[in-house]
GUNU-466029 format. One record per residue (C-alpha): residue in one letter; x, z, y; residue number from 1. Coordinates in steps of 0.02 Angstrom, whole numbers, always signed. Example, Ala and Ser with C-alpha at 12.3 -4.5 7.8 and 13.67 -1.06 7.14 Angstrom:
BEGIN
R, pavo, X, Z, Y, mido
R, a, +615, +390, -225, 1 $
R, s, +684, +357, -53, 2 $
! end
This chain:
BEGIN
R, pavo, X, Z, Y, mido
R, x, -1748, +1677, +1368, 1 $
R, x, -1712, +1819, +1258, 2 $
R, x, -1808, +1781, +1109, 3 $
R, x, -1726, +1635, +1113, 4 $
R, x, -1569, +1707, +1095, 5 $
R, x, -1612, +1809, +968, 6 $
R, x, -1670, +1673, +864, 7 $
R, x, -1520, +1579, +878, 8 $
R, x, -1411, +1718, +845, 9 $
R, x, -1489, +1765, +674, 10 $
R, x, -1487, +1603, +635, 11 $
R, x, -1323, +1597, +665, 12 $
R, x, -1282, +1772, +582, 13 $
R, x, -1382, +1705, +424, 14 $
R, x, -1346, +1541, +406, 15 $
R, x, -1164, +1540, +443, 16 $
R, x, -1111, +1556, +263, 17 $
R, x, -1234, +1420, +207, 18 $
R, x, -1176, +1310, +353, 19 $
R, x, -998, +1331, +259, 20 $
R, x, -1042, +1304, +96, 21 $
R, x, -1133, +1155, +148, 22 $
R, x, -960, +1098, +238, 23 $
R, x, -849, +1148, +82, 24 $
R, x, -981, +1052, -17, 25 $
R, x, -974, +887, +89, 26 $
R, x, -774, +916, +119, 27 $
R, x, -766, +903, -74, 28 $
R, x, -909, +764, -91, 29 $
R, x, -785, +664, +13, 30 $
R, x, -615, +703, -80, 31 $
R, x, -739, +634, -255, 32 $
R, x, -757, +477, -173, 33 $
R, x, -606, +444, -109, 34 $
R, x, -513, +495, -288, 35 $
R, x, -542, +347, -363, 36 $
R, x, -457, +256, -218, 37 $
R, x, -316, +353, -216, 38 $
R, x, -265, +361, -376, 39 $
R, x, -268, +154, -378, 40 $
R, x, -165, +181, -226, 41 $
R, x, -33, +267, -313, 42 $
R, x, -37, +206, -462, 43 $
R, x, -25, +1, -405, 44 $
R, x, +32, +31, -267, 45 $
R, x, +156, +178, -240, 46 $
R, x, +225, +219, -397, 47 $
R, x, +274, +30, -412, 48 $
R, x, +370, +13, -246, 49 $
R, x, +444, +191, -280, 50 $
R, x, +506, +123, -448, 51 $
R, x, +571, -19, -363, 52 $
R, x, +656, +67, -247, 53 $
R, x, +730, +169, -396, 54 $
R, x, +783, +9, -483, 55 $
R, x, +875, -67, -327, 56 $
R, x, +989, +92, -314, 57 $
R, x, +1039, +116, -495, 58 $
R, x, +1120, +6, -613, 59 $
R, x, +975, -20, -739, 60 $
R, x, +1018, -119, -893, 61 $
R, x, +919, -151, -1030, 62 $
R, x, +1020, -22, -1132, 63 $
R, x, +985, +101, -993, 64 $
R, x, +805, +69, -991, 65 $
R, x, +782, +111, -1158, 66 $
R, x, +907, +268, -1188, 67 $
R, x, +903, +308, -995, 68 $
R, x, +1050, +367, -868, 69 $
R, x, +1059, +211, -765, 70 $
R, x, +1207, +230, -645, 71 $
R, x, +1187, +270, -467, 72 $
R, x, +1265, +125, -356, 73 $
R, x, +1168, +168, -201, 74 $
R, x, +1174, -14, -89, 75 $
R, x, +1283, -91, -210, 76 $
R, x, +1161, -196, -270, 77 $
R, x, +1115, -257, -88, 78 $
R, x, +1280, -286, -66, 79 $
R, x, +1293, -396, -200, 80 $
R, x, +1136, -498, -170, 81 $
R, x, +1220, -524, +14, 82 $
R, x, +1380, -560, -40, 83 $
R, x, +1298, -674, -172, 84 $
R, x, +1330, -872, -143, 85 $
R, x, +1153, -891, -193, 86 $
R, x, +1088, -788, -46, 87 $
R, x, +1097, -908, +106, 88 $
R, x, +1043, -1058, -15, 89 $
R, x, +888, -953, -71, 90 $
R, x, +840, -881, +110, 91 $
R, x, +852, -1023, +184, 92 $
R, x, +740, -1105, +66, 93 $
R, x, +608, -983, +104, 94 $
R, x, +619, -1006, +270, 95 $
R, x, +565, -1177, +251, 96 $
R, x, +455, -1171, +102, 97 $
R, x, +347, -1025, +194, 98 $
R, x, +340, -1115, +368, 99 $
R, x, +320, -1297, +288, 100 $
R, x, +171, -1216, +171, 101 $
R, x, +80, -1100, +291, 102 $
R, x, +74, -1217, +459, 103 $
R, x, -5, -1359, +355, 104 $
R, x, -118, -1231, +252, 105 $
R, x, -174, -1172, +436, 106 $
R, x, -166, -1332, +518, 107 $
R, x, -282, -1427, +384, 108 $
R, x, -392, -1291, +358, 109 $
R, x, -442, -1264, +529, 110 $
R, x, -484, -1454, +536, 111 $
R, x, -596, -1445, +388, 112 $
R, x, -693, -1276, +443, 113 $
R, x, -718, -1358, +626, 114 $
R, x, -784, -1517, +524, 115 $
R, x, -884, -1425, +408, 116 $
R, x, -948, -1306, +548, 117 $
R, x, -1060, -1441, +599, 118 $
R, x, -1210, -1478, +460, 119 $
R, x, -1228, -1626, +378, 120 $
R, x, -1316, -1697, +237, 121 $
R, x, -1198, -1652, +65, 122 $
R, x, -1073, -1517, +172, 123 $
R, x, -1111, -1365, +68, 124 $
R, x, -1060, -1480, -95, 125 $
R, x, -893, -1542, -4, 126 $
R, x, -870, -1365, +54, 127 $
R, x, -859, -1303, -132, 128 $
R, x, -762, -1462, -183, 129 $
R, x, -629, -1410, -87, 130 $
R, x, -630, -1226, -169, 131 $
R, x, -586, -1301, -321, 132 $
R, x, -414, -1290, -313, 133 $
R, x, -432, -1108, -278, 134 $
R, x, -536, -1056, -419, 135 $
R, x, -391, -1154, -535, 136 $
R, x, -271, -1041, -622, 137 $
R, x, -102, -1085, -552, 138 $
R, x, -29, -1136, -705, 139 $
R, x, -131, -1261, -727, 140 $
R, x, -129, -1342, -544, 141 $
R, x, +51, -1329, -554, 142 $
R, x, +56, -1422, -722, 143 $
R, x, -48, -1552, -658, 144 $
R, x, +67, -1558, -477, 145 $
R, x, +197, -1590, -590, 146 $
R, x, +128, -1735, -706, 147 $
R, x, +65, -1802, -542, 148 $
R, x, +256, -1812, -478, 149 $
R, x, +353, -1839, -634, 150 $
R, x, +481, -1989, -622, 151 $
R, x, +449, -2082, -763, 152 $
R, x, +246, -2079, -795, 153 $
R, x, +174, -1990, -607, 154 $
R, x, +29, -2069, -569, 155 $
R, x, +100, -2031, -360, 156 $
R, x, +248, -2155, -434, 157 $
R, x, +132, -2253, -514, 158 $
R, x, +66, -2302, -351, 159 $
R, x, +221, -2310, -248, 160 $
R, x, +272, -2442, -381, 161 $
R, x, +105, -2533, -375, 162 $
R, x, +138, -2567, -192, 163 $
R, x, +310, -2623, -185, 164 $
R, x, +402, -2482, -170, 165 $
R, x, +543, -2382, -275, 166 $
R, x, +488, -2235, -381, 167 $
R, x, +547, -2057, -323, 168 $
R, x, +639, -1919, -418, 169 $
R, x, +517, -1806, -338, 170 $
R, x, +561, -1642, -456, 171 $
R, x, +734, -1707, -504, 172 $
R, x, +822, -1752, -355, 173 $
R, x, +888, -1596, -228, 174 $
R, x, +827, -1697, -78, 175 $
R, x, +640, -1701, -121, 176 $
R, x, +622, -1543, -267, 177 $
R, x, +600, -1408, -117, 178 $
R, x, +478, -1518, -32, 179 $
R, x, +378, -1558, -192, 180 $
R, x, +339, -1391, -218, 181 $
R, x, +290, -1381, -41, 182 $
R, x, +156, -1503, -20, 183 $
R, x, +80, -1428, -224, 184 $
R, x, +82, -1256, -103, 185 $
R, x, -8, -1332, +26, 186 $
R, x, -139, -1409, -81, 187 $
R, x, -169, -1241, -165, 188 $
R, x, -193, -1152, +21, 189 $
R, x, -319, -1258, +113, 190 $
R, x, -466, -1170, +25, 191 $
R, x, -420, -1001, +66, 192 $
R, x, -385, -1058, +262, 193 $
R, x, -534, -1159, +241, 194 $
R, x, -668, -1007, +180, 195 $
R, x, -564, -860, +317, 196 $
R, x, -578, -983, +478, 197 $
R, x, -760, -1053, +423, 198 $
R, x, -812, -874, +418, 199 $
R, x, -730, -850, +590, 200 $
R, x, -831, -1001, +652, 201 $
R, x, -999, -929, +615, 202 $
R, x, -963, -785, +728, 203 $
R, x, -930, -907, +892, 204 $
R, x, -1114, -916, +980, 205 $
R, x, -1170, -1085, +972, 206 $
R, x, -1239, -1032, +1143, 207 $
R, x, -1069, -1053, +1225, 208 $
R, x, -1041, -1227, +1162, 209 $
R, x, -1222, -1290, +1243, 210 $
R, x, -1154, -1212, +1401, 211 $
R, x, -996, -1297, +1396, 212 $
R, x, -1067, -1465, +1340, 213 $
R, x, -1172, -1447, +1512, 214 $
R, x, -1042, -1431, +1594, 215 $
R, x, -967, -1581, +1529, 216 $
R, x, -834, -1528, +1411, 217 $
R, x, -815, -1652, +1275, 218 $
R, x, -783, -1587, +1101, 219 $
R, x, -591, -1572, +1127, 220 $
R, x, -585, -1473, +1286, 221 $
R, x, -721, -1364, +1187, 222 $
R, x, -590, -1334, +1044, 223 $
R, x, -466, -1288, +1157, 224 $
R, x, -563, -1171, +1286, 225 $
R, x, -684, -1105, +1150, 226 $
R, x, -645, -1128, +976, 227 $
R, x, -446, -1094, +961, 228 $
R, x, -439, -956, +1096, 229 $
R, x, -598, -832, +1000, 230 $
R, x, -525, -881, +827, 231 $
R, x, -368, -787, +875, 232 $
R, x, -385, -633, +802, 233 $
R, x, -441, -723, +615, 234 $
R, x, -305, -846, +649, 235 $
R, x, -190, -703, +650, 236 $
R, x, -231, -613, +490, 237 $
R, x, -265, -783, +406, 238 $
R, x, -70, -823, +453, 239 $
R, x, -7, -661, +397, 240 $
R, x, -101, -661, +247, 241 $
R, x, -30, -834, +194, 242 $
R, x, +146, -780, +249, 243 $
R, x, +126, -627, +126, 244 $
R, x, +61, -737, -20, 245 $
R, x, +194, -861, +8, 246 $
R, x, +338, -739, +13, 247 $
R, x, +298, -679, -147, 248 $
R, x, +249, -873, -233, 249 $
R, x, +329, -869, -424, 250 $
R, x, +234, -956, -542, 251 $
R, x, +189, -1136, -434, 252 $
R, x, +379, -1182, -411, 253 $
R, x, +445, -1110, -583, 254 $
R, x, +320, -1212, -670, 255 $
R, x, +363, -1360, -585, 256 $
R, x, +560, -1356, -551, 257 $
R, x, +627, -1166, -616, 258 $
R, x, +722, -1166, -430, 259 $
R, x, +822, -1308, -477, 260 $
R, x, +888, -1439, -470, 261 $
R, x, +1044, -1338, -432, 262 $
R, x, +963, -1207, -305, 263 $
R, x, +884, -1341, -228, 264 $
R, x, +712, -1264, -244, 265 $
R, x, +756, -1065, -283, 266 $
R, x, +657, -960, -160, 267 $
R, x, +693, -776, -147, 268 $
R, x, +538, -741, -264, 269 $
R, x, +636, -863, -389, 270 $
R, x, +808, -814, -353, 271 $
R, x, +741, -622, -394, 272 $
R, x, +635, -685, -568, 273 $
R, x, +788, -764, -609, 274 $
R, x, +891, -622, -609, 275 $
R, x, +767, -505, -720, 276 $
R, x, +704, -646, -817, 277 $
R, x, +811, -793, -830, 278 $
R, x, +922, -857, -993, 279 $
R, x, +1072, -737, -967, 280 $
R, x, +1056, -570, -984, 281 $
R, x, +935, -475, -862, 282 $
R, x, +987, -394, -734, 283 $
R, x, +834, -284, -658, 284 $
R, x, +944, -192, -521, 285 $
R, x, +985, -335, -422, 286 $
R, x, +813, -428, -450, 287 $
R, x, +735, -262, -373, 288 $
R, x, +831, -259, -225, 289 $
R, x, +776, -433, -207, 290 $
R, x, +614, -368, -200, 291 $
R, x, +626, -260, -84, 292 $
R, x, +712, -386, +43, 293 $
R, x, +538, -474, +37, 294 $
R, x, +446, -325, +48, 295 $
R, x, +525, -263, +209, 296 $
R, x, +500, -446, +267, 297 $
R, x, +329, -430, +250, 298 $
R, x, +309, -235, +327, 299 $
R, x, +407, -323, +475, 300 $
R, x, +274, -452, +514, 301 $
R, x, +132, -336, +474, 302 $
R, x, +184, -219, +606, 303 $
R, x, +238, -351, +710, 304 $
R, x, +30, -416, +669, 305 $
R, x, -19, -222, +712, 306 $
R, x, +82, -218, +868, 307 $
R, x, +3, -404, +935, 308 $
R, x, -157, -348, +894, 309 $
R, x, -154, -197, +985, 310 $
R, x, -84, -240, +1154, 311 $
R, x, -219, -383, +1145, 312 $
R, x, -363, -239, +1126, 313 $
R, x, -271, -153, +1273, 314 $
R, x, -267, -288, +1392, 315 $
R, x, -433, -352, +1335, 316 $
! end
């Protein structure tokens, strides 16, 4: 029992200083790797939304951005942007543009990975077929959205008129510009729903659907005890990921109506490009504070996601 002792105190007396070497050397091993990662971090990422931040609560014109000493205004710029007459028009329209785009997106796209779950002859070629529109660069599917709806030569007005009916102004007219860009959103979500809740699928033992098909559960009470209720958590992130991407959607409805006709189709995203890049003179202050509106929109439903997910792990 002694010589053990002794043994394990000179190696302890000896080795101690390797011991922390080897510790300083690992500690610092780590901090290499993770450099990289950081420094993307704050470069994309932080620096940007501290800039931001910096833009919102100064008045930044273009001659202050290039001779510097932009005016501090603290929250006068979100005042403005709340006090503006363009503000409930715009909300409101992304209220409806993000719920009309990301319930169909989800809603379609679980149909199709539940369809393609099952293997068929041909279902990995379909399968890619319907990543096209993904792999597209926007401007190009929303260039083609809106030849496909224009009044005069659409080929979806083409049709319309082919069976009787009366041609629509579908990127003209205030009634129908909001939900034109809507359904070219849609279109261009499917494939990412599609790809997240297929991947989900995979992880669902096929076990538990032979069990339940014993049973005597037909292929809707399967979806609905099985299917829907262990695709929750990738039905959450899938959701939250298309709210954040639609939030933040520029390019699709600028190409196809620039927000208008009269508002009709200006989103916050929109409302804020307008401001910094529109005809008139740019005005980066209030397009910033824009900004962060749908930033803190976002951090609220990502927490809220965070939250949700948690007290499910705790009750679970």
């Amino acid at each position: 029992m002694s010589t053990t002792t002794t043994i394990i105190g000179v190696r302890d007396g000896k080795g101690g200083r390797h011991l922390r070497r080897r510790l300083d050397a690992s500690q610092w091993a780590a901090v290499g790797f993770a450099a990289p990662l950081l420094v993307y971090l704050i470069v994309f990422y932080a620096y940007p939304l501290w800039r931001n931040i910096d833009l919102s609560i100064h008045d930044y014109t273009i001659q202050a951005f290039v001779q510097g000493g932009a005016e501090f205004v603290g929250f006068a710029n979100y005042a403005e942007i709340f006090g503006s007459e363009m503000f409930p028009t715009a909300f409101a329209n992304t209220l409806l543009f993000t719920i009309g785009s990301i319930i169909p997106q989800f809603a379609i796209g679980l149909a199709l990975a539940v369809f393609f779950k099952s293997h068929f002859r041909l279902s990995n070629v379909l399968r890619a077929l319907f990543l096209v529109p993904w792999l597209l660069p926007l401007i190009v599917s929303a260039s083609t959205w809106a030849w496909m709806l224009n009044s005069d030569n659409g080929i979806v007005n083409s049709l319309i008129v082919a069976f009787g009916g009366d041609p629509v102004n579908w990127l003209t007219s205030p009634e129908t510009a909001l939900l034109s860009v809507t359904i070219a959103n849609v279109w261009l979500g499917i494939p990412f729903n599609l790809v997240i809740l297929h991947s989900g699928l995979q992880n669902i033992p096929d076990e538990m659907y032979e069990a339940a098909s014993l049973d005597g559960a037909g292929p809707w009470r399967q979806f609905w005890s099985i299917t829907f209720p262990l695709l929750r958590p990738v039905s959450a992130i899938t959701l939250l990921l298309g709210l954040i991407y639609t939030l933040k959607v520029v390019d699709v409805i600028w190409v196809m109506t620039a927000g208008g006709p009269a508002g009709a189709s200006t989103t916050l995203a929109i409302w804020a490009y307008q401001e910094a890049f529109g005809t008139g003179i740019p005005d980066f202050s209030p397009a910033a504070a824009i900004g962060n509106l749908l930033i803190l929109i976002a951090l609220v439903f990502g927490f809220l996601h965070l939250r949700l997910q948690r007290r499910q792990e705790a009750s679970s």
